[in-house]
N, C-alpha and C positions, 0 to 999 in steps of 0.2 A: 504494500500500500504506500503511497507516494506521499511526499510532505510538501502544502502548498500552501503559501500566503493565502490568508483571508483577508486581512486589512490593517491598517495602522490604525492607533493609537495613539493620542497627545495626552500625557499626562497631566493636567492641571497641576497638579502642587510645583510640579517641578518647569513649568513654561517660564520662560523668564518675558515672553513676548517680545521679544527682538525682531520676529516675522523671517528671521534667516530659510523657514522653510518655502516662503513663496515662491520666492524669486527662482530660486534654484529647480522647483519642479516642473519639467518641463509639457505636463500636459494643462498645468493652471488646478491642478487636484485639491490643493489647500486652499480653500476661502481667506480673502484677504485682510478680511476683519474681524474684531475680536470676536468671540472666544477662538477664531481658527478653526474652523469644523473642518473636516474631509472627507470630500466626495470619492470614495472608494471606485464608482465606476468609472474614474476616469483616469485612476492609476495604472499606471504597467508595473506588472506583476516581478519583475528581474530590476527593477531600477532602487536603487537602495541613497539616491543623490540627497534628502531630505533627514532619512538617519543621519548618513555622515555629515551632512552641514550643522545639525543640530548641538549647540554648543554646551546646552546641558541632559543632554540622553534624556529629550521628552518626549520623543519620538519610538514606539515600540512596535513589532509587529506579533499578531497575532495568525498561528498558523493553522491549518486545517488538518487532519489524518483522516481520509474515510469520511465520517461523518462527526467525527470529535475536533473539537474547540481545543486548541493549547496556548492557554497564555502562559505570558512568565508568572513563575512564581513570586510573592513578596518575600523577600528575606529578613530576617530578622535581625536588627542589627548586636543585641543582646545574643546572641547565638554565635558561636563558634565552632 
């Protein structure tokens, strides 16, 4: 079974709202005003330009397997 992007995710706590992911995406997939939402259907699925401009990792993706959901886990920062 194959592992496929579903869609990103903009973290709120951690956006610093710079907008560094507009510009940079090349189909216009980021709305350019706050809160930033994301038009998933308009993403290309191999393009990761938005993670890496992203200067505080608010930017996450969430994959598919089959019919399962995988996001990242929270970690715990008390945990070792």
């Amino acid at each position: 079974m194959m592992l496929k992007r579903d869609h990103l995710v903009r973290h709120p706590d951690r956006c610093t709202h710079n907008a560094v992911c507009i510009p940079v995406c090349p189909t216009g997939a980021w709305l350019s005003t706050p809160p930033y939402k994301f038009d998933s259907s308009r993403c290309i699925e191999t393009c990761r330009l938005c993670l890496d401009a992203c200067p505080s990792q608010a930017i996450y993706a969430v994959f598919r397997k089959g019919e399962k959901l995988l996001e990242p886990t929270k970690s715990d920062p008390g945990k070792k």
